[in-house]
N, C-alpha and C positions, 0 to 999 in steps of 0.2 A: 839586290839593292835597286835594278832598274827598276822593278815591281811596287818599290816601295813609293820612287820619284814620280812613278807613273801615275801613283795614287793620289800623293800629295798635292801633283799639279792639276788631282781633274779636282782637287776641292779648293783650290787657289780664290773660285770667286767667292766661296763662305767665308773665309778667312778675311779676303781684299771686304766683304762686306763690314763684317765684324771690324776688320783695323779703320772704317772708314767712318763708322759710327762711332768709334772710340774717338776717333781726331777730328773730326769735322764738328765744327761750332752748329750750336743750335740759337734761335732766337726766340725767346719766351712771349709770350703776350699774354697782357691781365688786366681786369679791368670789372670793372660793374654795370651794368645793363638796368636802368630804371624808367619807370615811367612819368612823365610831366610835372605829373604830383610826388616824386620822389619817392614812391612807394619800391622795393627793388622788383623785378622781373624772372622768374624762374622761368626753365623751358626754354629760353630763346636759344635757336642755333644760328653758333658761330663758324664761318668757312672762311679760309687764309683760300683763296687762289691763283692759279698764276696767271702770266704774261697771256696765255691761251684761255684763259678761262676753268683750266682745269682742277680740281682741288687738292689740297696739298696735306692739307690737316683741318680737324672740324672738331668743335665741342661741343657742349651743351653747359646753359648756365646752373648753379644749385639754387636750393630754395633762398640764399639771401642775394640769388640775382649775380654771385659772382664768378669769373669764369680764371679759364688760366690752358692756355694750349702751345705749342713749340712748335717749329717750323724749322730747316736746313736754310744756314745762314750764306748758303749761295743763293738763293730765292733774292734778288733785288729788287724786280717788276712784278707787280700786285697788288689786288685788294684785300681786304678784309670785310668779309660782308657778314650783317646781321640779320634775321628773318625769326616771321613769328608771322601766326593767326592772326589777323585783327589786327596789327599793325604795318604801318608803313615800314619797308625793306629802311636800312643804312649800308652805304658803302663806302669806304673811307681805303685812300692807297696807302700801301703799306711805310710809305715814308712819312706820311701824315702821321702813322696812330700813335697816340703818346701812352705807355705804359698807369696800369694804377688810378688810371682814369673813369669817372663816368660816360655812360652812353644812353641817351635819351631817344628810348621811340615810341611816335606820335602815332594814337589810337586813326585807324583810319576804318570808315565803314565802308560795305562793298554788299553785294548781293548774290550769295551764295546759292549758285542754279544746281551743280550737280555736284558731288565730291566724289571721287574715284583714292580710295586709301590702297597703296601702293608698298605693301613690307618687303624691305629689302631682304634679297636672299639671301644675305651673311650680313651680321651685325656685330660691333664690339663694345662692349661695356667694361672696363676694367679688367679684371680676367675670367671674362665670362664672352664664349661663342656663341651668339644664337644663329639654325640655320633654320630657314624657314622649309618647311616641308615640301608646299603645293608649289614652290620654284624649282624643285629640281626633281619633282614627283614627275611620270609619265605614267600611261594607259596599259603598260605590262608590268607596273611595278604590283607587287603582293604584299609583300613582310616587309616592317619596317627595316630588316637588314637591305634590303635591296634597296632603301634610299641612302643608309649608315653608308653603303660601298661607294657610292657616288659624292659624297662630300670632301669638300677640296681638303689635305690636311692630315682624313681617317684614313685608316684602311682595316678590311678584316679579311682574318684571314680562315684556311678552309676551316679548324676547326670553330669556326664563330669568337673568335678572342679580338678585341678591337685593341689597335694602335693609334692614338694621335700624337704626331712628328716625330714616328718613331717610337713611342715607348708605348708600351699596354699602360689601359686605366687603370686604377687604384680602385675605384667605385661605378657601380653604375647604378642610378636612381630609377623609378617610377615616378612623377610627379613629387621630387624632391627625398623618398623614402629609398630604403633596400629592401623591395619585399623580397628579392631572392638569393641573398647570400653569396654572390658572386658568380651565382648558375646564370647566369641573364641569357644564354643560345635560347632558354627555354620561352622568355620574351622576343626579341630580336627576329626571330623566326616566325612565330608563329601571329603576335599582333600587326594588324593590318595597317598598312602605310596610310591608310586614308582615315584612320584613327588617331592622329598621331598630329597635333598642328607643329611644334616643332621641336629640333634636336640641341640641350642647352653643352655645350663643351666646358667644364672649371678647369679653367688651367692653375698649378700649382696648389692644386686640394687639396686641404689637410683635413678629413673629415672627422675630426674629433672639436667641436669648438673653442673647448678650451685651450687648445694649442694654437688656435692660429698665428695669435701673432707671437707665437715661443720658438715652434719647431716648423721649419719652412720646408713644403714639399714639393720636390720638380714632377712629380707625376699631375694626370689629367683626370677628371671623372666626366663619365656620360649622363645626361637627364634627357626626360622623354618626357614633353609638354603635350597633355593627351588635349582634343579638341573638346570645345564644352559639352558640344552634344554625346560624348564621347563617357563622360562623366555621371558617376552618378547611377549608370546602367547597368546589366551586365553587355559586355560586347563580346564576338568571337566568333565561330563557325563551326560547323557539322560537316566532313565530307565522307565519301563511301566512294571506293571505286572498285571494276574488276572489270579483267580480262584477261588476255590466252598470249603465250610467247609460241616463235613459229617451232616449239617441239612439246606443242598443245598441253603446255601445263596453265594452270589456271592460275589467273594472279587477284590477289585483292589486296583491299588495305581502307585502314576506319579510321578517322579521325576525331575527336575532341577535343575544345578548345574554348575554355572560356573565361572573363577577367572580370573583376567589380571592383571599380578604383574611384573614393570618395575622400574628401579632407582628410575621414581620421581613420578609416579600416580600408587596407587593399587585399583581395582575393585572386588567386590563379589556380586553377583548375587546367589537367592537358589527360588526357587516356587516348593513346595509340597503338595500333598495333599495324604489321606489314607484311606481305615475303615479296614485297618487290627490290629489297637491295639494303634501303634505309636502316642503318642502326642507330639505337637512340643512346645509348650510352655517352656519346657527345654533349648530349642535349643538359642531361644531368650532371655535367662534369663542374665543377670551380673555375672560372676562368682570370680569375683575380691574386692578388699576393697572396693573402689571405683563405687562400681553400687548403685544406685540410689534408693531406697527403700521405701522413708519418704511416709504415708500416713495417712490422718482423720482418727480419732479414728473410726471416723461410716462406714470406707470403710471395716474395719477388723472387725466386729463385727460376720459377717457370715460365716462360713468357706462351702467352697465348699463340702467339704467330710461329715458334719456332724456325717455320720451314720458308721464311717471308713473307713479306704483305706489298701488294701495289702502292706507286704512287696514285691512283688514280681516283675517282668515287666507286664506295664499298656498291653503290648502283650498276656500277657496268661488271662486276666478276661473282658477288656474292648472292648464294640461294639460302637464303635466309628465312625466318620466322620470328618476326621482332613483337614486344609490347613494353609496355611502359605505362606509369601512371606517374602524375606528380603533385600535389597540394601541396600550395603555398598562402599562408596568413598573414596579413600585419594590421595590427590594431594600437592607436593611442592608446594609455592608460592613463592620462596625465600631459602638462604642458610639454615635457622634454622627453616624455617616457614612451616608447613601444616595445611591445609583445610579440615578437616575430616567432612564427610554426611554419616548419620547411619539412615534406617527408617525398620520397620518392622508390619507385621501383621499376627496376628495368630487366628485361629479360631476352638478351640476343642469343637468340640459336641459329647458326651459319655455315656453310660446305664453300668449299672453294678446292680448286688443283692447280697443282705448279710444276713446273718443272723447274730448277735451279743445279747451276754449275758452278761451282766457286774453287778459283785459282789460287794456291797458297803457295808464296814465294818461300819454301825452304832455303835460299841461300847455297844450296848444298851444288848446285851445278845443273838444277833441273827442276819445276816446279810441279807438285801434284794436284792435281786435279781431280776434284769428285762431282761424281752430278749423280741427280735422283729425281725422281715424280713423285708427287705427294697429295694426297688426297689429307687435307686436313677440315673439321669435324666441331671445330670451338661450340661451349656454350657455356655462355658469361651471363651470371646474373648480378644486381646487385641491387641492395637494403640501402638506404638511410634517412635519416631522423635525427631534428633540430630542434633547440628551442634555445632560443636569444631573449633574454631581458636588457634593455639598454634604456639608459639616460643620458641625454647627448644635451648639455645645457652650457651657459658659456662660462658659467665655474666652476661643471663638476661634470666628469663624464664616466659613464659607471652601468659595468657589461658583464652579464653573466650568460656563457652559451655550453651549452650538453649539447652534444650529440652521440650519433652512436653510426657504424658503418659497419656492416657485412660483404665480404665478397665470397661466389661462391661458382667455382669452375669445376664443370666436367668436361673434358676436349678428350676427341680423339682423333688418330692421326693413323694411315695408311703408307707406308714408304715403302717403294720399289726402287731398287738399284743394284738388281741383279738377282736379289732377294726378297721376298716380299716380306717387309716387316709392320705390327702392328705396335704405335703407340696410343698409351692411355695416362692423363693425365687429374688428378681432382685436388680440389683444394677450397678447405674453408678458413677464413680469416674474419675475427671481430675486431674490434677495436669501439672502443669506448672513450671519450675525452670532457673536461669541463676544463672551460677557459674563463676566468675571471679579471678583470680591468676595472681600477681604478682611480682616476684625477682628482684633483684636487688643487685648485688655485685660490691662496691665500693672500692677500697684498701681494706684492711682487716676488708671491712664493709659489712654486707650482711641486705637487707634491703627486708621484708614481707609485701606484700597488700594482703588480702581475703577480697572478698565479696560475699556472698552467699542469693538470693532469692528465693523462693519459694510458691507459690499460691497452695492449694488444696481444692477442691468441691466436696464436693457428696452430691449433689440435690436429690439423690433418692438409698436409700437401704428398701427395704421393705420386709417382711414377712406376708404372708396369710396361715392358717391351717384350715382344714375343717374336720370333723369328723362326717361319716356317713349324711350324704350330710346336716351339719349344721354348720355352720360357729367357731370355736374358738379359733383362734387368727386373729387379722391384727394388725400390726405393721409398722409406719413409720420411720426411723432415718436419719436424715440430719445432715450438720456437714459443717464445714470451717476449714482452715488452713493454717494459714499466720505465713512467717519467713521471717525473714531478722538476716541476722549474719556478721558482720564484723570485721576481724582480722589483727591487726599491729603488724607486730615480726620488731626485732633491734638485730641481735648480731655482737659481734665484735673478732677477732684474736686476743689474746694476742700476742702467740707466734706460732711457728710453730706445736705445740703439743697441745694448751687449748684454747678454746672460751670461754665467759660467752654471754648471750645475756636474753632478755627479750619480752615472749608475751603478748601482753593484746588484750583481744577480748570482744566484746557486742553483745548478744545477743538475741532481741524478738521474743515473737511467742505466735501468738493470735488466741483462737481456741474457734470452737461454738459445742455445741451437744445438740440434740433435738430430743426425743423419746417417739412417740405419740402411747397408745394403742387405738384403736379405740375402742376396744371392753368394756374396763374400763378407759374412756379419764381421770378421776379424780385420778383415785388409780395408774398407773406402768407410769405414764408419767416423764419426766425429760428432763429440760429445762435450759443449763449453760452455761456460756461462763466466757471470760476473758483472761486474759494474764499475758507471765511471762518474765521476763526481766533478762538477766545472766548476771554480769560482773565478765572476768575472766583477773586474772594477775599472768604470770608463770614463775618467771625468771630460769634460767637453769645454768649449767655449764660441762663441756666435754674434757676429757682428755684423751689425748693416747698416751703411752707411747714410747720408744726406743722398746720394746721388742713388741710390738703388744697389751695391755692391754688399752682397750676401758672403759672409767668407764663417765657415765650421771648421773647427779643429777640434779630432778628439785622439786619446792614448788611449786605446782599451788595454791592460792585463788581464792575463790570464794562468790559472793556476789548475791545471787538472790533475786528478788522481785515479787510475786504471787502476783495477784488479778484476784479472779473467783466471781461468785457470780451465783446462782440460781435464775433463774427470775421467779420460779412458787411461792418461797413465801420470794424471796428477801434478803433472807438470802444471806451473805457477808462473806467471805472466803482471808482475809490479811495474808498474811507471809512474812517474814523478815526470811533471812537466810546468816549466815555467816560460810564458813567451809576451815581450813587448810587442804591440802590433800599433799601427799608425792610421790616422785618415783626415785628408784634408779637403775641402771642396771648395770653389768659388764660383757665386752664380751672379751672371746682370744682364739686365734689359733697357736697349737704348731706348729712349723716344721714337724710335724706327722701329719697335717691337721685333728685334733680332735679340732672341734670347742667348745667352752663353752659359756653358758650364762645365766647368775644368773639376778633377778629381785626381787625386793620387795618392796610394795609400801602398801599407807594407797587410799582410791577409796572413795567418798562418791557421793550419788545421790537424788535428790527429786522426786517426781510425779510430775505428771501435772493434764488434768484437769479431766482425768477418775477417778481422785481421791474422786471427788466430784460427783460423779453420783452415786446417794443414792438410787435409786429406781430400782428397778428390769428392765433388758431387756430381754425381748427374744432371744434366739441364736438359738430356735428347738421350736416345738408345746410344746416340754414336760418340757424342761427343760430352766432358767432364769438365769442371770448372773446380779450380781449386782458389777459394777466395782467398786464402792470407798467406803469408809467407813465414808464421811464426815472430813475426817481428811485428813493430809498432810502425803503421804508416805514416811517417811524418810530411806532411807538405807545408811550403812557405810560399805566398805568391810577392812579387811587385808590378805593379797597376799602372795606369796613366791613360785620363780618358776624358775626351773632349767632345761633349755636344754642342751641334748650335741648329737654329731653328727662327724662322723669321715666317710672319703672316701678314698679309694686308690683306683683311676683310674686304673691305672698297673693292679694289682688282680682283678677287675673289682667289689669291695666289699664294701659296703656301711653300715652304722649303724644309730641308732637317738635312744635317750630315750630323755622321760621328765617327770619331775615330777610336780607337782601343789598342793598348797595346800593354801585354801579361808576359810577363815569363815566372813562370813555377818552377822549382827544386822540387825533388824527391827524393826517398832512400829506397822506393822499389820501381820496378821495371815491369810490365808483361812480357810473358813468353806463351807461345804458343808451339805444340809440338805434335806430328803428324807419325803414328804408326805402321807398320808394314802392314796391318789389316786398315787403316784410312779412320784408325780412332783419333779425336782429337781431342789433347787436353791443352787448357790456358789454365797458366798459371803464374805468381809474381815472385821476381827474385830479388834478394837486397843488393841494390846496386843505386848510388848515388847519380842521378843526372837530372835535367833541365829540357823544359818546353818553352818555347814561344811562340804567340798565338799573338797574330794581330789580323783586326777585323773595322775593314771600314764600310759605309756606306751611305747612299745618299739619297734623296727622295722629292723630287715636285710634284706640285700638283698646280692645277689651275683650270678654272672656270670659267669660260668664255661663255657670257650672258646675252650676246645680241645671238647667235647663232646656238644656244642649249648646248652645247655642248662641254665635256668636260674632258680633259689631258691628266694623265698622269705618268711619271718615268721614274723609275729606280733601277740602281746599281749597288753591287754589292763583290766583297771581294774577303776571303777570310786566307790568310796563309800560315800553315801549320808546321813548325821543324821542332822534332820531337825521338826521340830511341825507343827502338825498339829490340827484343833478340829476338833472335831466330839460330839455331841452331848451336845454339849455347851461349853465341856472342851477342855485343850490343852491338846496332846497328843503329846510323842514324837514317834520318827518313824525313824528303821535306814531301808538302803537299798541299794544292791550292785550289781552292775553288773559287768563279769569279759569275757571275751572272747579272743579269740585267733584266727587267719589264718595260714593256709599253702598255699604257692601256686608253682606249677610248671609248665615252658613251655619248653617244648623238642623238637628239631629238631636235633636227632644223627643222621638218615640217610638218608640226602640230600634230602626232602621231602617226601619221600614214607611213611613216619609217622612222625606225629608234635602230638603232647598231652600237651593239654594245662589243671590244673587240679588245682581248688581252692578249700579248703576245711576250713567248718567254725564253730566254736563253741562258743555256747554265755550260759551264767549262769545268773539267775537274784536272788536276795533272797529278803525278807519284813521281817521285825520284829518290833510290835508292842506289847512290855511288857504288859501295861494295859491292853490291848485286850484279850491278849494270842494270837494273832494269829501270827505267823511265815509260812511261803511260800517260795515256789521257783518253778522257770519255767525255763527249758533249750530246747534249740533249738542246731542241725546238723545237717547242708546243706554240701552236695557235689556236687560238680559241675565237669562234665566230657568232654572235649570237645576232639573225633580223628579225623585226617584228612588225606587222603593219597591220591599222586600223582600218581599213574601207567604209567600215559603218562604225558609228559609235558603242555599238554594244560587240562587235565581231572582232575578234583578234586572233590573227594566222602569221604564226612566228614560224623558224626551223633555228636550230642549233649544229654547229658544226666545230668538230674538234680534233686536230690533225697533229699527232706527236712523232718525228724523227729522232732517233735515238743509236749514240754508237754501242753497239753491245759485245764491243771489243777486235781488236785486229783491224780496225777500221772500215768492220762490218754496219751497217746501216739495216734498221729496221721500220719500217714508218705504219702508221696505223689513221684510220680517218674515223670516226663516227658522226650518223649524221642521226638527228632529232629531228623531231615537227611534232606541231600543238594547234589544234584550233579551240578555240574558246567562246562560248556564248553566253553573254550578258544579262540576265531580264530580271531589273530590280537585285532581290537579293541574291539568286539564285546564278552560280554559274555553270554550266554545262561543259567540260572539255575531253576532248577524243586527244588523247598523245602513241604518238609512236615511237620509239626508242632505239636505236643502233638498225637503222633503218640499211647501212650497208651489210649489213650480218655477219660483222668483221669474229673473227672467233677466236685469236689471240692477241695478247699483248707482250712486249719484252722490253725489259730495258736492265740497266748496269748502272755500278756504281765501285768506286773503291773504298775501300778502308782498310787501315793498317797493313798498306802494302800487297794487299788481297783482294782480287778481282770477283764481281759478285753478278751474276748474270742468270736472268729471271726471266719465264715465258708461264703467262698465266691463261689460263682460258675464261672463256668471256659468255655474259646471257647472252641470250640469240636475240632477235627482232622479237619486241615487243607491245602487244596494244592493249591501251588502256585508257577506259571509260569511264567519269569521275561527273559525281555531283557533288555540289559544295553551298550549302546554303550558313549566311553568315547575318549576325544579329549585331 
């Protein structure tokens, strides 16, 4: 309970903000702006300032000249002043101005010597961000992520996925398009910051137009305003590099990259390939609501990492052989119409070694421990292919997209722990889907088609283990995955402020799984299929006030019908399910642009068919996973969840907290269970209990423009009490993790020094009553990056990155790496010599818990490395 008061009070000032903008009077001002001759005046700006001169609120007039702006009605001392080109200023005190009124200003002439046009670094228009690039650009930035990282507000994170206050974008555009389908790393990265004039923010995007003003959305979208010269061309670059690490293996790496972005067609083009660390499968991942994910139960059964993965870059541990290609289209057909073609392919081939000990709390009086070295082997490829027809107009929005996805893995794996065992891993996975949308707005009638298909296959995941050159595991698992989902919504206008409307949706999905041990074909095999059938009917209703208070309420129903059935002993698996579920949301923005949004809702969900797979699979030689319990996994959540988020452009100052707080029921448990040979199986048992999960956090940023420099600070805090068994019994188990960042980027003097400096701190704690055991692991990372310009074309940076880490018993392991880059400039061409883990540190370690189980990891690291890179860019 302290933990919770703890939290509450450090977000006291978002709250005190929010209660102060809800009670504190505002004072309106409005009026019309004309000229002598009575003609009105657009364009004139209007500024409310104060006692100091400082500005408080500012507008601009429309085209009939007329304005309307608010102000905090503690403000007593002050003007109001008007300005425009070519006319004479008006200042009038605030006790003077009389609402509803005209305002006359007199044309005055002057002699216009020199004009210096000044765009402000952040700007507001409604709900639209603009940051201007070349203010917050410096002389080591490359890719326009490295300006995205620096604006007050965003943040991205490592895998390239951007947040604005908080929440991932919904969209991100090219000069108002999607040419890439929600892959944007593959932009973001690779176009150049000095291509780029500026970055547009849509707050509350609904990118369907027909919805706007139906369905209100709290998500944000990103736009990328390219410069003109910029336009029109192709732009991009070429690089080639090589060189030698100090256990003289040779490194290279080639690059491609190139874009053509015009009114009505955008093209992207990228072909790379590497073995210096970089995987690209990142690159071509989804990083939006909307990417594409669905796969057979049997395609996920395997994870590639196994044996663990570093927090750190795949750059510092992984010897690799990367390539990749990716084309991307988008062409008008029409005033509302584009033709968007997405294809990609990636091909990571990777070695890395670990060693790992993991601590499992049996409860029993004494805890086991296993540790092993592993030489693991991955090699991940993958297919896909797009094509989008859409109609995006403001009556009718109408989308048809195929695609098609292949994954296809061969990994192999080395493990020593006492014995030398070999695994091997393959697996191929298709998947096929069409997605169809359809709107339709009639009078005050807005009318919903969805249809959604999907095919998926994996003919082949299989696992083979061998142990001192004798065979003991093979493992086959195949799987199917059929969906069809179809959905008609109907809502209607009441009035200008409420809809009510209604959706109902059906939908199947038929799935097979079959998992053959070869080695015991009788005892671990599992053999199920069937299907589940959802009907859902969700009527809604949405109201928004005079004052800006957005309030949803919807009831979904739900009605599914399961039939699985076991065909090894025919056993028949019926369920009938009927559930009410709830969701209510209220959102508002004050004139202080302090956004709120309250949520609380009742969530309810069933399994599918991993529910019934009763018999153990293999995941690893040693350890077996048994997915279902025989029984239907019912869960029900209740919700409750509060964001708020405030900006002023002007100060350049940004804020966001949220709070969350879930508890879920269930009718199964894991169990996890440790053999006298150190086999492990997890498996679920039917036992009724309850989670609760609350997660807070908070986040500023701010931009301090006389000095270039930018602040950013986040906290965060997630606390988890939750059962688990362990030795037959259920156990409870709380656990919390709490961490915080700092970051800073400086450029005080005009590049001769930039300092870019993140620093991070994470707490994790377990506590386990019945056990007696209690634990905690903390980690602090700094990150230090300078740079400096001496000559305008020469840039000599070094990079330095120092992580302490408890890796249990309140052992302590600390690690440094240092970097350095020189760079030389001439026209298009740049020259750069880099050196890489210059201290030639050769392992890494660090820990973590989960479910009561201690996880502790030493990985080995590239040596020092150097490398020589030309880069010529168009």
């Amino acid at each position: 309970m302290k933990r919770y008061l703890l939290i509450l009070f450090c977000l006291i000032p978002f709250f005190a903000a929010g209660q102060s903008a809800a009670t504190t009077g505002t004072v309106v001002l409005s009026g019309t702006v004309k000229e002598r001759s009575g003609e009105p005046m657009p364009g004139v700006i209007i500024t409310v300032k104060n006692g100091d001169g400082k500005n408080v609120a500012y507008t601009s007039t429309n085209s009939a000249g007329a304005f309307s702006l608010s102000y905090p009605e503690s403000l007593t001392e002050g003007t109001v002043n008007f300005s425009c080109i070519g006319y004479g200023g008006l200042v009038i005190p605030l006790g003077k101005f009389k609402n509803n009124s005209d305002y006359i200003l007199t044309e005055e002439a002057f002699t216009l010597k020199e004009v210096t046009v000044k765009v402000p670094p952040i700007s507001a228009r409604g709900d639209t961000l603009t940051y201007d690039v070349n203010s917050f650009r410096n002389a080591s930035d490359r890719s326009i992520e490295d300006i995205i990282k620096k604006l007050p507000g965003i943040r991205v994170a490592d895998d390239g996925r951007i947040y604005y206050n908080g929440e991932s974008i919904n969209k991100f555009y090219i000069e108002g398009l999607d040419l890439l389908s929600g892959r944007y790393a593959l932009a973001t990265r690779n176009i150049s910051s000095e291509d780029v004039a500026s970055v547009n923010i849509y707050e509350n995007h609904q990118p369907k137009k027909v919805l706007r003003d139906i369905k209100f959305s709290d998500k944000a979208a990103l736009n990328l305003k390219l410069k003109k010269k910029s336009m029109l061309r192709p732009i991009g670059y070429v690089k080639g590099a090589t060189g030698i690490d100090a256990d003289r293996n040779t490194l290279w790496l080639g690059e491609l990259f190139g874009m053509l972005i015009s009114p009505h067609t955008q093209l992207l083009l990228s072909a790379k390939g590497n073995n210096t660390g970089d995987l690209y499968g990142s690159e071509t991942k989804s990083l939006t609501d909307g990417g594409n994910s669905e796969r057979t139960t049997a395609s996920v059964i395997y994870s590639d990492t196994p044996f663990g993965s570093a927090p750190i870059s795949s750059t510092r541990y992984y010897d690799n052989r990367s390539a990749s290609a990716s084309a991307n289209a988008l062409t008008h057909i029409g005033k509302n119409s584009t033709l968007n073609f997405v294809a990609d392919y990636t091909d990571d081939s990777f070695e890395y070694s670990n060693g790992r000990s993991v601590t499992y709390a049996t409860g029993e009086g004494e805890n086991v421990e296993i540790s092993e070295a592993t030489v693991s082997e991955p090699h991940l490829r993958e297919a896909k292919f797009g094509l989008n027809l859409e109609n995006n107009a403001d009556g009718k929005y109408i989308s048809d997209k195929l695609s098609f996805t292949g994954h296809f893995t061969s990994n192999g794996y080395s493990i020593n722990d006492g014995l030398t065992t070999g695994q091997a891993v393959r697996t191929r996975d298709y998947n096929v889907c069409n997605k169809f949308e359809g709107i339709f707005r009639v009078s005050r009638h807005v009318f919903e088609i969805k249809s959604y298909t999907r095919v998926g296959n994996t003919p082949l995941s299989r696992l083979t283990a061998t142990a001192d050159g004798r065979d003991i595991v093979s493992q086959n698992v195949t799987g199917r995955h059929i969906r069809n989902h179809e959905d008609f919504g109907h809502s209607w206008m009441l009035n200008s402020r409420s809809h009510i409307g209604v959706n109902t949706a059906f939908n199947f999905e038929y799935d097979t799984f079959k998992s053959t041990d070869l080695m015991l074909p009788q005892g671990k095999s599992n053999d199920v299929s069937g299907y589940k059938i959802t009907t859902d009917i969700e009527p809604y209703y949405q109201y928004k006030s005079a004052g800006g208070v957005l309030l949803n309420i919807s009831i979904p129903m739900t009605l599914d019908n399961l039939r699985y059935i076991n065909r090894l002993d025919d056993t028949r698996y019926p369920t009938d399910r009927f559930a009410v579920k709830f969701k209510a949301s209220v959102n508002y923005t004050t004139p202080f642009n302090l956004k709120t949004a309250l949520s609380v809702g009742r969530n309810s969900r069933l399994g599918d068919i991993a529910d019934y797979i009763v018999n153990p699979v293999f995941v690893t030689f040693r350890q077996s996973n048994v997915l279902g319990s025989g029984s239907l996994n019912e869960r029900s959540s209740l919700y409750a969840r509060c964001n708020l988020s405030h900006r002023n452009a002007i100060e350049g100052i940004f804020s966001s907290a949220l709070l969350m707080f879930m508890r879920t029921t269930s009718n199964r448990l894991g169990s996890l269970d440790i053999s006298v040979d150190d086999d492990i199986t997890t498996s679920y048992r039917s036992v009724d209990n309850s989670t609760d999960l609350f997660n807070g956090n908070a986040a500023v940023s701010k931009k301090i423009f006389s000095c270039n420099t930018s602040f950013s600070l986040e906290a965060n805090c997630e606390l988890l009490s939750k059962n688990l068994i362990r030795s037959d019994r259920a156990v409870g188990m709380k656990m919390g993790t709490y961490g915080c960042r700092i970051g800073i980027n400086s450029n005080p003097w005009h590049n001769y020094l930039i300092m870019d400096l993140d620093v991070r701190y994470t707490y994790s704690t377990q506590k386990i009553e019945s056990f007696g055991i209690s634990g905690h692991t903390n980690q602090t990372t700094l990150q230090l990056s300078l740079a400096s310009h001496p000559l305008k074309n020469l840039e000599i940076s070094t990079m330095g990155y120092f992580n302490r880490n408890n890796v249990g018993n309140d052992i302590y392991k600390s690690i440094l790496f240092v970097d350095a880059n020189i760079r030389y400039s001439l026209k298009s061409f740049d020259f750069e010599l880099s050196a890489r883990n210059l201290t030639n540190s050769h392992h890494y370690s660090y820990s973590y818990i989960k479910d009561s189980d201690i996880y502790r990891y030493s990985f080995s690291l590239r040596p020092l490395e150097l490398l020589l890179s030309l880069r010529y860019s168009f």
